[in-house]
C-alpha positions in Angstrom: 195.9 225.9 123.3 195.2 222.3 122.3 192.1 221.4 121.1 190.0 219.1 124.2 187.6 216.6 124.2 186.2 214.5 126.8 185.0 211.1 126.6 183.9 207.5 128.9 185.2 204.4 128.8 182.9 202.0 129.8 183.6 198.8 131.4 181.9 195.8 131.9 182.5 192.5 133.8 181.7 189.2 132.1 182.6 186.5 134.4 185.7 186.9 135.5 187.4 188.9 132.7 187.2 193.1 131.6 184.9 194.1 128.5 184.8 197.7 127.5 183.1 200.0 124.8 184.1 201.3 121.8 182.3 203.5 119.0 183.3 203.1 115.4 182.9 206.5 113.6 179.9 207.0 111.0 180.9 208.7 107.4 182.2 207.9 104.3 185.9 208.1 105.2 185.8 205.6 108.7 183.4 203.3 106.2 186.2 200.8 105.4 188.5 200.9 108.2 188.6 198.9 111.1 191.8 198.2 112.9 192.8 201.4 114.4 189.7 203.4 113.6 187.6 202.9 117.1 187.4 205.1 119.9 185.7 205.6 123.6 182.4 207.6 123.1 183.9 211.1 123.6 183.7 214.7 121.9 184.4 218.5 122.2 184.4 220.0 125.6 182.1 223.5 125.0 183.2 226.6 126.3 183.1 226.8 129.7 181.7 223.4 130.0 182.7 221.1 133.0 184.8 218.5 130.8 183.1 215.6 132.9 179.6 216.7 131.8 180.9 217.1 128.4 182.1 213.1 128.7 178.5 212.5 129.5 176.5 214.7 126.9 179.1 213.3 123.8 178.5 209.7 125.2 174.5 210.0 125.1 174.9 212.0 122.0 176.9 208.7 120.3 175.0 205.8 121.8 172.0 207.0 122.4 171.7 206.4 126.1 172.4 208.2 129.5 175.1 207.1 131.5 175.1 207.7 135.2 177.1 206.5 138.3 180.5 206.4 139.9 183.3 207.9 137.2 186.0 207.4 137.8 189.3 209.7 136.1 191.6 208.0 133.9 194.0 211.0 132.6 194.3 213.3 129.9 196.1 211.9 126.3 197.4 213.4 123.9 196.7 212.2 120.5 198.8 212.1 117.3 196.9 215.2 116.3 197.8 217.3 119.0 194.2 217.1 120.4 194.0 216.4 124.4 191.9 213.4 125.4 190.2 213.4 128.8 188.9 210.7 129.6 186.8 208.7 133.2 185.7 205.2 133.1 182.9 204.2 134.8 181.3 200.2 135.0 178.0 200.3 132.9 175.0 198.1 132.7 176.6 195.1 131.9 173.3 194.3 129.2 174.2 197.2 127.5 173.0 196.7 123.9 175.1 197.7 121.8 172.7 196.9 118.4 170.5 199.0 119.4 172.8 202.6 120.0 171.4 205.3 118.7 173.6 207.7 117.6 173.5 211.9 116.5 173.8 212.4 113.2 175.7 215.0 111.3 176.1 216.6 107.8 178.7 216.6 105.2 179.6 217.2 101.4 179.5 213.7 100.1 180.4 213.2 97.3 183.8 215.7 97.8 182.5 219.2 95.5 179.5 217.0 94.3 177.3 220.4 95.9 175.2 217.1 97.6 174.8 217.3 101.7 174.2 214.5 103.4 173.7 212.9 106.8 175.8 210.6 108.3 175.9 208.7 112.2 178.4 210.0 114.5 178.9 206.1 115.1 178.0 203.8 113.1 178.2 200.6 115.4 179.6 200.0 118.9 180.9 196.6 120.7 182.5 195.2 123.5 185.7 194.1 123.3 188.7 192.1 125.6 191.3 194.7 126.6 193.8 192.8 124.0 191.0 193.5 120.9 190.4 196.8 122.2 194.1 197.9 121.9 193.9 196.4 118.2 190.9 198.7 117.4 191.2 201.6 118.9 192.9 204.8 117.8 196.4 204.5 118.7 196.6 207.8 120.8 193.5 206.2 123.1 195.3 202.6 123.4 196.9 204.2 126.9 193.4 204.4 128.7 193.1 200.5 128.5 196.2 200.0 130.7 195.0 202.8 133.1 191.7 201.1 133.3 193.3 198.1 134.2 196.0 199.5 136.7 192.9 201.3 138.5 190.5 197.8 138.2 194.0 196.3 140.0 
């Protein structure tokens, strides 16, 4: 069976045009890369977890706040890897600050065999971004959810 995770896209509106969310991974390998690296909030669904509550723990676990409302399903994706995506959107606080996330940390070898463990951000940074941007940086097995978004905002 596939691995699943579960993740939110969040939207915003800004006049009259779309904004939505994206998470830039923390760690040494995502340090440098940019275009294609960014993704929606979103993590492994638990064992016997309910995948949307595992969408909302992963998303307060990465930015550092709760998220609460109407969510809305988008689909399931499957990524490059293999690894199923499911994924809701839901219209967040449109002041959202994204400076001042606050993100779970986690541990790694770093340097590779060095014997040296060391913490790293899940996310390093988050923005909004137009739905054209978006597609640019995120992953290219998530770029699907910004047309569902839009075909659902419709």
């Amino acid at each position: 069976m596939a691995i699943r995770s579960a993740g939110l896209l969040l939207y915003r509106r800004v006049s009259r045009d779309i904004e939505v969310l994206l998470v830039h991974p923390g760690g040494p390998f995502w340090a440098r890369k940019d275009e294609a690296a960014w993704s929606i909030p979103k993590g492994l669904i638990e064992p016997g977890e309910d995948e949307l509550a595992a969408a909302i723990r992963e998303t307060a676990e990465e930015l550092g706040v709760a998220v609460d409302g109407r969510f809305t399903p988008l689909g399931e994706y499957r990524q490059p890897s293999g690894k199923m995506v499911v994924a809701w959107s839901i219209e967040a606080d449109p002041v959202l600050d994204v400076n001042s996330i606050q993100s779970s940390e986690f541990e790694m070898e770093w340097p590779p065999r060095s014997g040296q463990v060391k913490s790293f951000p899940e996310v390093d940074r988050a923005g909004w971004f137009s739905p054209p941007n978006a597609a640019i940086k995120l992953l290219k097995g998530q770029r699907p959810m910004i047309a569902d978004l839009l075909t659902h905002l419709e």
